[in-house]
N, C-alpha and C positions, 0 to 999 in steps of 0.2 A: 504494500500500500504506500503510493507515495504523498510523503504532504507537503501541504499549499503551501507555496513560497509567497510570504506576506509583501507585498511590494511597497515600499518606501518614497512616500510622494518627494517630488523635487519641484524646489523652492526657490525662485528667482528675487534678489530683494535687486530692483533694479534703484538705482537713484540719480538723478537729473540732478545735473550741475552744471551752476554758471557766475563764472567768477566766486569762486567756493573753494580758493584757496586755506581762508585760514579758520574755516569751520568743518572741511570735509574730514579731516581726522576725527574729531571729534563725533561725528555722526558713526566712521565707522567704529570706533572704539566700543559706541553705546549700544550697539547692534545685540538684541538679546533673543539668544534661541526660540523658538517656538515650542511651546509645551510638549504640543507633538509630533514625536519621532517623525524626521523629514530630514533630503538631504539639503542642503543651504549653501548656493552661493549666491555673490554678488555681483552685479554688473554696476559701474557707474559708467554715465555715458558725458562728457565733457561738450557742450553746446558753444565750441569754438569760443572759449572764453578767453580775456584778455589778459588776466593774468596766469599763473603756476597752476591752476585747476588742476590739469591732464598728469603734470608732473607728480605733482602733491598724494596724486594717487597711485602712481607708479611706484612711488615709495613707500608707500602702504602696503602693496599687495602680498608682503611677506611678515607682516606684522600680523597676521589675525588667523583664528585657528582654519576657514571658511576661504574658498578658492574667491579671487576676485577677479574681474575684468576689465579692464578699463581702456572707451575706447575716446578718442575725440573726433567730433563733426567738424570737417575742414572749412564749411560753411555753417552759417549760424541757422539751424531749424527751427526756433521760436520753441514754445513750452510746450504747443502741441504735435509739432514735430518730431520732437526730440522723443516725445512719449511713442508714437509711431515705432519708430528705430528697436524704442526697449521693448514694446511689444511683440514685434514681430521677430526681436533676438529669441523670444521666451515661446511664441512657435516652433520657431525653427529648430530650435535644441531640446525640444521634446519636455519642458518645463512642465510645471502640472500648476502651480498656482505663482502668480509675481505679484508683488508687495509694492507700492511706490513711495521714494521714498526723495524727498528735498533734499540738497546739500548745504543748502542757509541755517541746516539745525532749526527751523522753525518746527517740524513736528517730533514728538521725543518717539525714539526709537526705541526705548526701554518698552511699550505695550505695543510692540509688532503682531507679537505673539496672541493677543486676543481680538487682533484685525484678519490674522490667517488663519485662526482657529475654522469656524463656522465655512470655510473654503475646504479646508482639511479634512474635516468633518463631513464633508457633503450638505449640510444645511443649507449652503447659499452657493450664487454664480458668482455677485458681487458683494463685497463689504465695504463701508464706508466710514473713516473714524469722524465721531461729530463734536464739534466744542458746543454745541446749542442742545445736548441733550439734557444735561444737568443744569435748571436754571441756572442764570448767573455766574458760570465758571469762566467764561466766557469773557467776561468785564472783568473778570478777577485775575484773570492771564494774563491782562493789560488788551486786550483788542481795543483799536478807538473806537471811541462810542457812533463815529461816523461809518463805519465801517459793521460794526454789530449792527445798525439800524441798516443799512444798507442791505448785511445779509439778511436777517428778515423779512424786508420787503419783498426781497427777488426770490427768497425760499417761499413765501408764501402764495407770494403770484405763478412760481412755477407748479407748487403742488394742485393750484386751483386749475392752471390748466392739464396738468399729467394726472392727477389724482394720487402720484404716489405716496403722500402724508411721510416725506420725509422732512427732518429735522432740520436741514441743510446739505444747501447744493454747491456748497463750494470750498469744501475740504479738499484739501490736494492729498491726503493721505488717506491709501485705497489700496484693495487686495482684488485681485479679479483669478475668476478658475480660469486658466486657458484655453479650455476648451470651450466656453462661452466666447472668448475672443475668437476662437478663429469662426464664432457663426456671426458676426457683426462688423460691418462692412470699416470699421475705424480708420482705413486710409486715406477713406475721400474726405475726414473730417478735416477742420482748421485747423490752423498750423498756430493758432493764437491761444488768450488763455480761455476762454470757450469754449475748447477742445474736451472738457471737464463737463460743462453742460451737456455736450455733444454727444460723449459717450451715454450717460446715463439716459438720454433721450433713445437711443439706438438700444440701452440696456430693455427701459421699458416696451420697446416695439415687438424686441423679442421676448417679452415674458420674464425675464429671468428673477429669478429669486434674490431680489437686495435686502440686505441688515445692514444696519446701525449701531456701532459700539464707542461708547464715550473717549476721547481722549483730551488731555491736556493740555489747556491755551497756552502758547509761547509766544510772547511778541519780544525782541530784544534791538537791538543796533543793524538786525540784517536789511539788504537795500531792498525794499518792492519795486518791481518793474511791471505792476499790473498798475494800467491809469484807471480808473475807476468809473467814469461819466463812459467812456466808449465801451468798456468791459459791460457795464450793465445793459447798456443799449445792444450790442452784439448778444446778450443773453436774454432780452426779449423779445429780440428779433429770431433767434433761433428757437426756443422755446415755441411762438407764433406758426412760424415755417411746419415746425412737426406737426403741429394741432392739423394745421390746415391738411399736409400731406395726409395725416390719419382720418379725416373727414372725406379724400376720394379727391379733394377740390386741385390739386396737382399732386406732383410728384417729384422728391429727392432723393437720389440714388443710396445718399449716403443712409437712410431709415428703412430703403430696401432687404427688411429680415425676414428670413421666414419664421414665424411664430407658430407653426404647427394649423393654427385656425385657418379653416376654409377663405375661399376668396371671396366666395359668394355665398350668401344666406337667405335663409327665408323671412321678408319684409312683413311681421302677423301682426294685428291687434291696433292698425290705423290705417286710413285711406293708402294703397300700392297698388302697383300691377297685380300683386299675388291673390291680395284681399277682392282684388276687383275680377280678378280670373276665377277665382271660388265659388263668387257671389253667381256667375253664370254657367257654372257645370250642375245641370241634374243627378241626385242620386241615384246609383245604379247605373252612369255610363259606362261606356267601354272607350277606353280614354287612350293616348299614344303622347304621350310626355319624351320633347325632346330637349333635355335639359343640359345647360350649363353648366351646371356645377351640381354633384351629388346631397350637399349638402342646401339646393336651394331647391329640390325635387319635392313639387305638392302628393307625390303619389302617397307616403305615408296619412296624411289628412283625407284625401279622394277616398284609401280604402278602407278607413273606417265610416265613411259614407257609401259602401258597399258598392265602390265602381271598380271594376275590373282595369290595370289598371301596365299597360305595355310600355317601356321604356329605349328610351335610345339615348346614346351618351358616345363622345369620341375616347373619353376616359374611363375603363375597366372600375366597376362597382367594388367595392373594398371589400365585401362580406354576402358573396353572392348574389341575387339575387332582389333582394332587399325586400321592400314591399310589391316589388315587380310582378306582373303574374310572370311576364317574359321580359329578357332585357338582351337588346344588342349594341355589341361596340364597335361603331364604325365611324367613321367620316361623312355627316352628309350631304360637306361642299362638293365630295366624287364618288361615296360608295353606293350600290343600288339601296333602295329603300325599303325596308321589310314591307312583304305580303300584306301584314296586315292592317294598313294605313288602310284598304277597301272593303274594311271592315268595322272600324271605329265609329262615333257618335261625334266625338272631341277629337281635336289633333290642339296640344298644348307646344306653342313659339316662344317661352317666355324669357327675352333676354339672350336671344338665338342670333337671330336675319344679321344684326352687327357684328358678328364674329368670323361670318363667312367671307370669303371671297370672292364667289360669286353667286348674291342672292338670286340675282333673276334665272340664272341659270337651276339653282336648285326648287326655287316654286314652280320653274315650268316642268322639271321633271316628277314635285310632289302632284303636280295635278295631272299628269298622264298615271301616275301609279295609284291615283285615284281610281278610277274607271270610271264606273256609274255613281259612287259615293260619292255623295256630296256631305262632309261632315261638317262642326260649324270648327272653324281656325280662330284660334285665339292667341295673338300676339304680343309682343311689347317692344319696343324700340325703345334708345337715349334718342333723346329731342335737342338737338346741335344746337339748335334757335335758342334756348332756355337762357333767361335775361345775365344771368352770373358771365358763361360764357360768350355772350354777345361783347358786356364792360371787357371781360380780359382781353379779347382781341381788339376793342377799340382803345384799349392801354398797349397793344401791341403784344400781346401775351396767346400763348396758345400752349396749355401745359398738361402733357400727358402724365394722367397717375394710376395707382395701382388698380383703382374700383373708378366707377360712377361714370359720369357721359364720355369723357377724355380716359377711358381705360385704356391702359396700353395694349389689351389684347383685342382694344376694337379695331376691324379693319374696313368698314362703312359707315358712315356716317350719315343722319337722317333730319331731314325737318319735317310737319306735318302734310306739306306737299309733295317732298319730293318721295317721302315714303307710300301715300297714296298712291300714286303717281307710280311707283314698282308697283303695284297690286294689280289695279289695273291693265296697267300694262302686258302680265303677265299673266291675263285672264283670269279675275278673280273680281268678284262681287263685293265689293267692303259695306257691311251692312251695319256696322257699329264703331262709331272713331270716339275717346275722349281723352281728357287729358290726365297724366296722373301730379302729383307736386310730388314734392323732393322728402327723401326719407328721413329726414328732420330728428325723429328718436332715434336712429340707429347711428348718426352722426352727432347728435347731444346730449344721448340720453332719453329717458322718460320722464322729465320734467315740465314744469310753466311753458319756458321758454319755447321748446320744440313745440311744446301740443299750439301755443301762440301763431308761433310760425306759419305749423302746419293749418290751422284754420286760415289764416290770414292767405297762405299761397292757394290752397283752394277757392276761396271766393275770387282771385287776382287771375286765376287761369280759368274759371267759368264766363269771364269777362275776355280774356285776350290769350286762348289758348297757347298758341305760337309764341309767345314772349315768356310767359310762367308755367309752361307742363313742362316737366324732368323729364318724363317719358311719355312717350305716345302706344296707347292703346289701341287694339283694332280688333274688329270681330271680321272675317270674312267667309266667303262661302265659293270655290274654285266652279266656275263654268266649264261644260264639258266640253273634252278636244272635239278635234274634227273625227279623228276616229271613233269615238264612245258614240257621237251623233251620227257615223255612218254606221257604224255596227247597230245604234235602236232603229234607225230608216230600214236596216235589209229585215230586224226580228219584229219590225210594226207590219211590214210588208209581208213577210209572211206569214205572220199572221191571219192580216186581212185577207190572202189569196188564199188560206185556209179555210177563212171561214164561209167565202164564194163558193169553194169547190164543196162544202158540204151542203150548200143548197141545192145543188143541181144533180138530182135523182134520176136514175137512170128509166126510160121510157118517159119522161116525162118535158113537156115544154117549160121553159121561164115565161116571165108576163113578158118580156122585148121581145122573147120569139113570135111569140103568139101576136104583139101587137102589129112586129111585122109582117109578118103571114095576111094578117088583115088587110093592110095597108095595098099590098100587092094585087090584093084579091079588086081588090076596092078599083086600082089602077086598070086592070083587066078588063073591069064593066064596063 
């Protein structure tokens, strides 16, 4: 039997320094183990300083029990730069958690070890040390009271837009698991000091698990190189940026994480496409749902309204079959269309027509695989026209994001004309258009505000569809080809020539025989 060989987490304590000549000894001297067993070294990375920095630590590197590294930037990276460099030293070398650490001796190194803990441990992605969690230590450390007032304001304003209810956002002393690093995009962030907001913005996009453990205000003789009027403004400008991105309204590459959550979901419990698609399926249809996203799929809801309930998807269903009676995965900008679209009640478009690349080509082929069915089609389109996106282009903006009209997987775009206007065109009957407004709770919540919104955008697009609908709704019903109409012409016709030839009894005259028989007789006299 052989046993487990316990693996021994490695422990990066990176530290940023600049002009930290005649305090970086001191930093590293104070350097204290971690509780737990873990191997430990240090990197310091020298941000082309002007003085002995680079040296000062060269001399160092045989004074301490712990390997060290020491490299310098030939050019100067800023504080978020420089944080880059350490990070991605602590991927590459297969680290399992980095520590950050000042070379100004502004944060005391002596409690590393209850900032790496909760990393170690697995409890958290990120940990954050706070001088704001114990009233008052904080003013008691010597911070300026300009500067304490300062972080509170912007600590409070960010947690009201992030909701993460932390104590403070601008601690430079911080533990990250590495493996949370390498899922978050941190190189496109700023190179300024920002870069701190930045991450934790990108922290919460992904999920990750942050803590908070108290540590010790230091304020002494070191130089600050953060100016403060632009630092705050650069952090409510970014802080702003993410809200927006996380609302659908654009998109930055740098908050591009994936958090595991679907892309798309189901819009319940207020005016939407979904709620408005619901309201018009009868109980008991037999329905063909070709959906966007697994997770924004009404067939779970449809089948406990006892409709039987066929699916299509270009992406492979996670767990069989689902609520499906039947599910196929194909493409249906080029694969043939299952059988049984000519047999359905409903055909469900919902969040579809703009993904394809070529709608008219695929309605003209859903309506020859129709046949004689005529089912009712029920669609939803983004409305290009919608008054947000109209401002952004007349400010010169056009900003593709993750979700909502400007998604980056749309590749058609629609107004209420010109989407008519394919329906039509493309043989099809539009027998119900309106408009939907904008999903207002799923972008702020279930609160005042949104339910505000969302009345107010509804009465605004009862009025002037084309300016205030998000999306555009449509119910149609496909006209039949030339084929379906020649194929009922030949089965009416023979029909009818069937039912002649059963009049005409053998030995017997019809009344036109007879009446011409007459007629001749009559000419005769």
């Amino acid at each position: 039997m052989t046993r487990e060989t316990k693996v021994i987490p490695r422990v990066l304590v990176f530290i940023v320094a600049y002009n930290a000549e005649t305090t970086l000894s001191d930093v590293l001297r104070r350097i204290a183990l971690p509780r737990h067993s873990c191997e430990l070294e240090v990197l310091v990375i020298d941000d082309a300083s002007r003085d002995r920095t680079f040296e000062r630590g060269l001399e160092e590197r045989l004074q301490h029990p712990y390997p060290i590294t020491v490299l310098r930037n030939p050019v100067n990276q800023g504080y978020g730069g420089n944080q880059k460099i350490g990070y991605h030293y602590a991927i590459r070398n297969d680290f399992d958690a980095v520590v950050l650490l000042h070379g100004d001796g502004q944060y005391a190194p002596e409690v590393m070890g209850d900032i790496l803990e909760p990393i170690l441990t697995g409890e958290a992605d990120a940990v954050f040390g706070s001088r704001m969690l114990v009233p008052k230590d904080a003013r008691r450390g010597g911070m300026p009271l300009y500067k304490f007032l300062g972080n509170r304001i912007l600590s409070s304003f960010q947690n009201r837009i992030t909701g993460l209810g932390l104590s403070e956002y601008h601690s430079g002393y911080r533990a990250y698991s590495v493996e949370m690093l390498k899922k978050i995009p941190f190189e496109f962030n700023t190179n300024d000091f920002h870069f701190d907001t930045e991450i934790i913005l990108q922290l919460a996009s992904a999920r990750a698990r942050i803590r908070e453990v108290p540590i010790p205000t230091y304020y002494g003789d070191e130089i600050c190189h953060v100016n403060g009027i632009p630092y705050a403004w650069n952090v409510v400008k970014t802080t702003l940026a993410w809200r927006i991105h996380q609302m659908g309204i654009f998109s930055r590459i740098r908050y591009e994480v994936e958090d595991g959550r679907p892309r798309y979901d189901l819009k319940l419990g207020y005016p939407s496409s979904h709620t408005f698609a619901l309201e018009r399926i009868p109980d008991g249809s037999r329905v063909l749902e070709m959906v966007a996203s697994e997770a924004a799929a009404l067939a779970p809801l449809l089948k406990e309204r006892s409709c039987t309930v066929f699916g299509v998807d270009v992406v492979p269903l996670k767990k069989g079959t689902g609520s499906f009676e039947r599910f196929w995965c194909l493409d249906i900008d080029r694969d043939p269309l299952p059988e049984v679209v000519s047999s359905v009640d409903i055909i469900l478009l919902l969040d579809v027509i703009e993904h394809l690349g070529d709608p008219e080509g695929f309605l003209l082929r859903l309506r020859r695989a129709l046949g004689a069915n005529s089912p009712r089609i029920i669609m939803t389109v983004p409305n290009v026209a919608f008054l947000p996106v109209r401002l952004m282009l007349l400010l010169g903006q056009f900003n593709y994001s993750r979700t909502g009209i400007l998604d980056k997987t749309h590749r058609r775009l629609f107004t209420f004309s010109s989407f008519l206007r394919l329906l039509r065109e493309t043989g099809y009957d539009v027998q119900r258009v309106r408009g939907v407004p904008a999903p207002f709770p799923k972008a702020l919540g279930r609160n005042f505000l949104s339910r505000f919104l969302l009345a107010f955008n509804g009465i605004a697009l009862s009025v002037l569809p084309g300016l205030f609908s998000y999306q555009i709704y449509a119910e149609a019903a496909a006209q039949p080809t030339l084929e379906t109409l020649l194929e009922s012409a030949q089965r009416h016709s023979a029909e009818r020539a069937g039912d002649r030839a059963e009049k005409h009894v053998p030995g017997s005259r019809t009344q036109d025989e007879k009446r011409f028989s007459e007629e001749k007789k009559e000419k005769e006299l």
